[in-house]
C-alpha positions, 0 to 999 in steps of 0.5 A: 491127850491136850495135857500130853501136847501142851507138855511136849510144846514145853520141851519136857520129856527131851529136857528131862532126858538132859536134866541129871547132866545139867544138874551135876554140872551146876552142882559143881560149879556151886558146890551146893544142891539148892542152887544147882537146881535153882539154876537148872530150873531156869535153864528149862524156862529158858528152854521152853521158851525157846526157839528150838527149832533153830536149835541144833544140838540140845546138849550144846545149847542147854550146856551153854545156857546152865554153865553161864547162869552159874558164872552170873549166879556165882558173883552173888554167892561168892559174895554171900560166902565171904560173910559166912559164919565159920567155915564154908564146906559144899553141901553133900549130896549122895552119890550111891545111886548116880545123882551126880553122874558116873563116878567110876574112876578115881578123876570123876570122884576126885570132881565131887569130893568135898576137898576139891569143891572146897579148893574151887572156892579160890576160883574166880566164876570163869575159872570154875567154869572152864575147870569143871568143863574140862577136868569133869566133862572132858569138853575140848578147850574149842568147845568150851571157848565158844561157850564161855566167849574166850579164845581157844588159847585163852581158855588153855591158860585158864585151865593151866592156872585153875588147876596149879590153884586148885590141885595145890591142896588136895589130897595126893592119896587115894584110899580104897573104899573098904580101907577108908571104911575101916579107918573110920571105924577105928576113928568112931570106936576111939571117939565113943569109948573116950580113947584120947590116945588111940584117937591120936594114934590115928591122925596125922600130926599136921590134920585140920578139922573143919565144921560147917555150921553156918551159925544155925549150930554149935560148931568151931569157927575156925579149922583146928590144926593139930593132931593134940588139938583135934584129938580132943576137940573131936571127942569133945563133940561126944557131948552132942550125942544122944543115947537116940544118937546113930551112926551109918555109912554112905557114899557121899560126894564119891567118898564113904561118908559117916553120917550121924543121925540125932533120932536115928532118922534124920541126918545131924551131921556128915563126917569126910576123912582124907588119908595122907601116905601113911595112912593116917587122917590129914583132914576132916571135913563136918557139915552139920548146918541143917541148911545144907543138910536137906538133900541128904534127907531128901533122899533118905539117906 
């Protein structure tokens, strides 16, 4: 009975009822799942420590403490990332099960999606901030400007900027999950039967391919532009396989996601495809750094 008290002193079981939200705030505003939830540690020790007694709205005050550690914690990570080796892409984490929050229309996937978390990385802390309050939680610009210290006015602006920032580059077509499916199956079978020109067939003539190494593994260091030039890099990366080598399909980030797995059991690499108009793939995006790969394993995916 002591051990429950001491738990319930601690603000435990209400901060736990808040958690899923502050973590998939945090993971917005980083794009990485190891750091939100750094973070979302933090905001409980702060917590706990509080008084919360003169607390009068939870939800509030633990927004409030979460969205102004990520602002402080993401001057030192955008500064790390300028030294990355390669391409920086966010870390994926499954959204299948609700890890990051309802995902029910196409805007609230559009705010996990790896192309707009990618676009983010061009925001300075405080632009991230008010975009994803905004676009992702619908907070009102009154309450979002208490939280952050800005005027009601001032945090219009910053939203009005973040969003012609952000928006310029992601994609303007949204494909129905089975449509995308299919497409990657195609994308898959032209990859492993050596079809260059079927695989051509299926990409846009101005697609970038993107590879997220880290330098932990073997992946290109710059985008590779051109359907010619990705064709081929793309089937040059059937190297890599292994005859233990399998593929699955998941949601991930609010998209299907192809993840490739070098035993058959843990994760290698995950594979996003946009779709331009025509239905043809404009972009792939590849995370195959192992670093960014844990939550995808941790979850059994």
């Amino acid at each position: 009975m002591s051990g429950g008290g001491a738990v319930e002193s601690d603000g435990l079981t209400e901060f736990l009822g808040h958690r899923p939200r502050l973590f998939a705030l945090a993971y917005r505003m980083f794009g990485a799942a190891s750091e939100a939830e750094d973070i979302v540690q933090e905001a409980y020790l702060r917590w706990a420590a509080a008084d919360r007694a003169t607390i009068g709205n939870a939800e509030a005050w633990l927004t409030t403490v979460t969205v102004n550690l990520c602002r402080t914690a993401l001057v030192s990570a955008r500064a790390r990332r300028e030294t990355y080796v390669g391409p920086w892409l966010p870390e994926p984490v499954p959204t299948g099960a609700g890890a990051l929050g309802p995902l029910e229309t196409v805007e609230e996937r559009e705010s996990v999606s790896l192309a707009l978390l990618t676009a983010m990385e061009r925001l300075n802390p405080v632009e991230r901030a008010v975009f994803v309050l905004r676009e992702a939680f619908g907070y009102p610009h009154a309450e979002i400007a208490a939280m952050l210290e800005l005027s009601e006015a001032n945090s219009q602006q910053i939203l009005h900027r973040a969003s012609s920032r952000v928006r310029a580059d992601t994609p303007r077509f949204t494909v129905p999950a089975d449509e995308a499916r299919t497409l990657i199956e195609r994308f898959l079978l032209a990859a492993a039967t050596g079809d260059l020109a079927g695989l051509r067939a299926l990409l846009a003539d101005d697609i970038v391919s993107m590879a997220d190494g880290g330098g932990k593994v073997t992946a290109a260091r710059r985008p590779v532009t051109g359907a010619d030039q990705v064709a081929r890099y793309l089937l040059g990366l059937t190297k890599f396989l292994t005859p233990a080598s399998t593929f699955d399909f998941a949601e991930v980030n609010g998209e299907p996601a192809l993840i490739v797995r070098a035993d058959g059991v843990v994760a290698s690499s995950v594979m996003f495809f946009d779709v331009d108009g025509a239905g043809l793939v404009d972009s792939v995006r590849i995370v195959v750094n192992p670093d960014k790969l844990g939550f995808l394993v941790a979850t059994g995916v």
